[in-house]
C-alpha positions in Angstrom: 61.5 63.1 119.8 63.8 64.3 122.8 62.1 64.7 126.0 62.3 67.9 127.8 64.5 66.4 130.6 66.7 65.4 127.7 66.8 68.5 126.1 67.7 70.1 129.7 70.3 67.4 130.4 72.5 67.7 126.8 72.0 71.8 126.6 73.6 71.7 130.6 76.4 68.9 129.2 77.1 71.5 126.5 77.5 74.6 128.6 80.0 72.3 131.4 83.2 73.3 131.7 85.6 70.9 131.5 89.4 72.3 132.6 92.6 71.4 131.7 96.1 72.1 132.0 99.0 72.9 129.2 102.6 73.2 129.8 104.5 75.6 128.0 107.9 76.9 127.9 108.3 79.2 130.9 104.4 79.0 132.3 102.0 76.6 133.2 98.7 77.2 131.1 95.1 76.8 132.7 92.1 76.5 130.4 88.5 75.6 130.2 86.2 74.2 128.0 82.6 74.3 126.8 79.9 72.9 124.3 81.2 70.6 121.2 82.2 71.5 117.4 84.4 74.0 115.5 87.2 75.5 118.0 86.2 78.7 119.2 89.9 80.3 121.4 88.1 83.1 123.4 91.3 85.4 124.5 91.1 87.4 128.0 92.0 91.3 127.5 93.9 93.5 130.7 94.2 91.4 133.4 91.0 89.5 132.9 91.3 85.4 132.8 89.0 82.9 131.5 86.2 83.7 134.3 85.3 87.0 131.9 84.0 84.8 129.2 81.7 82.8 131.2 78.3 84.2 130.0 79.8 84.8 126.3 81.2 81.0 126.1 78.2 79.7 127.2 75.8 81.2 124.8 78.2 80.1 122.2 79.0 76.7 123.2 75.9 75.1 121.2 77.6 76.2 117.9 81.4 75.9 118.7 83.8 74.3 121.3 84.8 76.9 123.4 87.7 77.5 125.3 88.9 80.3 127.2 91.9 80.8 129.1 94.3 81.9 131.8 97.0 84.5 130.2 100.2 82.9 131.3 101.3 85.2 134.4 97.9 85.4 135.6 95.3 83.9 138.1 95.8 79.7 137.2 98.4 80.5 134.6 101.4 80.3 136.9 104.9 81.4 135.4 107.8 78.8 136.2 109.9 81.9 136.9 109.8 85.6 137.8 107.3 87.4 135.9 108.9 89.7 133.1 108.1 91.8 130.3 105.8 89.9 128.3 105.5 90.0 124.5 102.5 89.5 122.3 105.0 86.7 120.0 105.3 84.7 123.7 101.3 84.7 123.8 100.2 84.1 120.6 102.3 80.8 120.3 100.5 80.0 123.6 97.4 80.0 121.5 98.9 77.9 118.9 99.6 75.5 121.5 96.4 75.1 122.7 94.7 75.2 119.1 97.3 72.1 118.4 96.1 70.6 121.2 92.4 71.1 121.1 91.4 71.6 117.2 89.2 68.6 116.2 91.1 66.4 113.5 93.2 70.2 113.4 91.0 72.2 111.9 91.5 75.5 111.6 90.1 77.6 114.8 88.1 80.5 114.9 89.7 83.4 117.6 88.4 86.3 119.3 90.3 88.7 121.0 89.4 92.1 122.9 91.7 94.9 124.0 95.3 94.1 124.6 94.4 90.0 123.2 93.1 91.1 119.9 97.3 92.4 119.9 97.8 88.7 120.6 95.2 87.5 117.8 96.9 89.6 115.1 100.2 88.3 115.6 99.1 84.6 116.0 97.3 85.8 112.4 100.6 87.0 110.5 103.1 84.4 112.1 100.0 81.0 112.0 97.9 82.0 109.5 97.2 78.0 108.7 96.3 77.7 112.2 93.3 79.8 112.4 90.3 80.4 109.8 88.5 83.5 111.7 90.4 86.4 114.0 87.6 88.8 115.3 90.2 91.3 116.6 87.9 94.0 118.8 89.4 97.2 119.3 93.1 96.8 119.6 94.9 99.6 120.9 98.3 99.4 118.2 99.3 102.7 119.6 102.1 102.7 116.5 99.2 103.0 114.0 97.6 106.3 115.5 98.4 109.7 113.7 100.8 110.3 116.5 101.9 107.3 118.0 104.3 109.2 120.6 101.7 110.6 122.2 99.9 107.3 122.9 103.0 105.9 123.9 103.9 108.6 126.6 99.8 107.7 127.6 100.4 104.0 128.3 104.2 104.8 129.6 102.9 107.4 132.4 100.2 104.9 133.6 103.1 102.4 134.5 105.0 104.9 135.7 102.3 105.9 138.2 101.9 102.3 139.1 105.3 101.6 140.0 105.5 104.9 142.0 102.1 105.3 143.3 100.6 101.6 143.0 97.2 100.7 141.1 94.7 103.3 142.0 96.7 106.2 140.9 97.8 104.1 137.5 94.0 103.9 136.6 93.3 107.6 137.6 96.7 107.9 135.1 94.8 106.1 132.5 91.3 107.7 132.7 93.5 111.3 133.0 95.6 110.8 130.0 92.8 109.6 127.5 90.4 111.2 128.1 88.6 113.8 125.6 90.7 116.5 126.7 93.9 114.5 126.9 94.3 114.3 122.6 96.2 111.1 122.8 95.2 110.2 119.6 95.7 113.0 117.5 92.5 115.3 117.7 90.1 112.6 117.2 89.7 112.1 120.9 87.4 115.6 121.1 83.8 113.8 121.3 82.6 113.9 125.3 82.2 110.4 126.0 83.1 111.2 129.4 86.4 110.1 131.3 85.0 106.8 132.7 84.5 105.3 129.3 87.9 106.5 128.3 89.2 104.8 131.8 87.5 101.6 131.2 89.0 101.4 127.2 92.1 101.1 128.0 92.0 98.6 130.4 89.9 96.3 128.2 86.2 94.4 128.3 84.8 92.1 131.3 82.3 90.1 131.2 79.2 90.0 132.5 79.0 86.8 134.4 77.6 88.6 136.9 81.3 89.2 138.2 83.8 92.3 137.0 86.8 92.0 135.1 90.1 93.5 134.5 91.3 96.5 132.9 92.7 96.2 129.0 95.1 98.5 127.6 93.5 100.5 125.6 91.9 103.3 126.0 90.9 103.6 129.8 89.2 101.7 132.5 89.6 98.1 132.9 87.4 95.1 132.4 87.4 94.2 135.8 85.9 97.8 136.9 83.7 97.2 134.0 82.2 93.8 135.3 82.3 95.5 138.5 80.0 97.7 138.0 77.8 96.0 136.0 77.8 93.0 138.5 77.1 95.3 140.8 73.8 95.9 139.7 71.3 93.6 137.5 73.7 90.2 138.8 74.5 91.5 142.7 77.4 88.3 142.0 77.5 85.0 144.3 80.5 84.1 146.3 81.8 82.4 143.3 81.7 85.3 141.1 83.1 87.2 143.4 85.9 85.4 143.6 86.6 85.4 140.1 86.7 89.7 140.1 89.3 89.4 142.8 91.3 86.9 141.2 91.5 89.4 138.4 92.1 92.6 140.1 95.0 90.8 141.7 96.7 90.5 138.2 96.2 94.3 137.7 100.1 94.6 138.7 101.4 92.1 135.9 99.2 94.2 133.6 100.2 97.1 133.9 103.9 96.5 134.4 104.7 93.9 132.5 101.6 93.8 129.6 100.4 97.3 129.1 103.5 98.8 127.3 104.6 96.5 125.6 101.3 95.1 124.2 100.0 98.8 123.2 103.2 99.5 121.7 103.8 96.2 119.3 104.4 97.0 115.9 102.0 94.5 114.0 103.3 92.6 110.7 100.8 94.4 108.4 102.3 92.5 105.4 101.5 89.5 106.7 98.2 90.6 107.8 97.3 91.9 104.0 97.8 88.7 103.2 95.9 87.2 105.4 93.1 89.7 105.3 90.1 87.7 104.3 90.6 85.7 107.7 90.2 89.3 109.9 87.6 91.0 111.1 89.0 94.0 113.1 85.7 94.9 115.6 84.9 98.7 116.6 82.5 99.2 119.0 79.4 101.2 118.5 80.1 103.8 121.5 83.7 103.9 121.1 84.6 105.2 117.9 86.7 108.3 119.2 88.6 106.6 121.9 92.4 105.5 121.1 91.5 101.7 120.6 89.0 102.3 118.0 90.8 105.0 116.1 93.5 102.3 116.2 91.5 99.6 115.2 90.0 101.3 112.1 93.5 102.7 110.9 94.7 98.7 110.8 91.5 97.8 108.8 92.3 100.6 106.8 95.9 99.7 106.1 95.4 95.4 105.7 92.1 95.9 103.7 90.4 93.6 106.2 86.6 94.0 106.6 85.2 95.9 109.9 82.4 94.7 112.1 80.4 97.2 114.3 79.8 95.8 117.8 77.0 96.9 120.6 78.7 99.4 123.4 82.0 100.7 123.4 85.3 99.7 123.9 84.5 97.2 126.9 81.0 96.2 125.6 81.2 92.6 126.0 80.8 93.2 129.5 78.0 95.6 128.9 75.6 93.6 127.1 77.0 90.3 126.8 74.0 88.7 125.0 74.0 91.2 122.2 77.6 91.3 121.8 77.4 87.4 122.2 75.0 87.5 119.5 76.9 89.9 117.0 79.4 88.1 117.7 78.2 84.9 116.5 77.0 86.5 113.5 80.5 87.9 112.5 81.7 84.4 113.3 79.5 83.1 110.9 79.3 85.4 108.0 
């Protein structure tokens, strides 16, 4: 029978990251792994990078190998030119690179994505459905799938605009402005008082709790850095370390929201191939967010693939809420 100190030592060899480095056309790919089994591809929302899944991957690294991920463009994730737009087709066959690369005996992986990477998750679904064998797809924000899908465009296309006149502050007050209750982005469904904070930190997408704050997603208002942010800022005050990690995300806030946040939030997803591939997706809603822009999103794809829906703690950013309960529904969606 295992000793404690062997029980200590192989649940610490599970949770160590080990890092790695893919090359792919145009961009140099920084990733990092955790635990051993099934592949588990844990995609960063916004501007978040792989430092947002810390506490997720490692409560799930026991059950699957995880790896998360620098979007290329971002933090480790260098570009081997000038950043452009960037298209949701150019990320998703990032993913497939990496699930080629790190799929035991290439087996199908299991994928989560939040925000503006469950975009990414869909369209690695439709154009590599032999690739994957699970997409949890939490609250992304198809604008093109809302009851008026101009208006959430002119949302997403006023925050850039802000940014490149104004810089980032007055693109997230843009954000949190333009969805929020009173802003009707979505069609009349936006009417229940959630307050303009939550609305801010939607579109921006999740964080994680790692003690650290992550960037925003696009959404339907504040971003995953400002989420972690605040969070860290309390129960996990955040060492050097993981403050570190919420600057090197808020520094990718200006690829985000240039170069990510329209043309993510406006991709028109393939939702033949996704009816196909239906019994692979789960499209997530969270519990706190069902009448922001993301979820109403969200729950119109289900509705039009016939994919099954999975209710997740929080709102719209809540794996940077409570990252052990979302961890743990999660797992359970993962599994069922």
């Amino acid at each position: 029978m295992p000793t404690t100190d062997a029980t200590t030592a192989a649940a610490t060899a599970a949770t160590a990251v080990r890092t790695g480095r893919l090359e792919a056309p145009g961009a140099t790919l920084h990733y990092e792994v955790r635990g051993r089994g099934p592949l588990l591809v844990m995609m960063p929302g916004g501007s978040a990078d792989a430092g947002i899944y810390d506490t997720l991957a490692a409560g799930l690294a026991d059950r699957w190998t995880v790896v998360a991920f620098d979007p290329r463009g971002y933090s480790r994730s260098t570009l081997h030119g000038p950043a452009g737009e960037q298209l949701p087709g150019t990320h998703s066959e990032d993913i497939a690179r990496l699930i080629e690369l790190l799929s035991p005996d290439g087996a199908p992986a299991a994928v989560f994505g939040s925000s503006s990477s469950a975009i990414v998750a869909l369209d690695l679904l439709s154009r590599r459905p032999g690739l994957v064998g699970r997409v949890v797809a939490h609250e992304p924000p198809l604008v093109e799938l809302l009851p008026d899908p101009a208006a959430g465009r002119a949302v997403f296309a006023a925050v850039r605009e802000s940014f490149l006149r104004d810089g980032v502050e007055a693109a997230m007050a843009t954000m949190a402005a333009g969805l929020a209750p009173e802003g009707g982005a979505g069609g009349g469904r936006y009417e229940v008082a959630t307050g303009a904070d939550e609305e801010s930190r939607a579109a921006t997408g999740p964080v994680e709790d790692g003690g650290a704050t992550a960037p925003p997603e696009e959404s339907g208002g504040a971003s995953e850095a400002e989420a972690k942010g605040k969070a860290g800022a309390g129960a996990k005050a955040g060492t050097g370390a993981e403050a570190a990690t919420v600057r090197r995300m808020m520094a990718n806030l200006p690829v985000f929201l240039e170069h990510v946040l329209c043309s993510f939030s406006g991709h028109a997803p393939d939702l033949d191939a996704l009816r196909v591939a239906g019994p692979k997706l789960v499209v997530g809603v969270g519990r706190d967010s069902r009448a922001l822009l993301p979820a109403v999103a969200a729950e119109r794809l289900a509705q039009r693939v016939g994919s099954a829906t999975a209710e997740f703690p929080g709102g719209h950013v809540g794996l940077t809420e409570d990252p052990v309960a979302f961890g743990a529904r999660l797992r359970e969606v993962l599994l069922g």
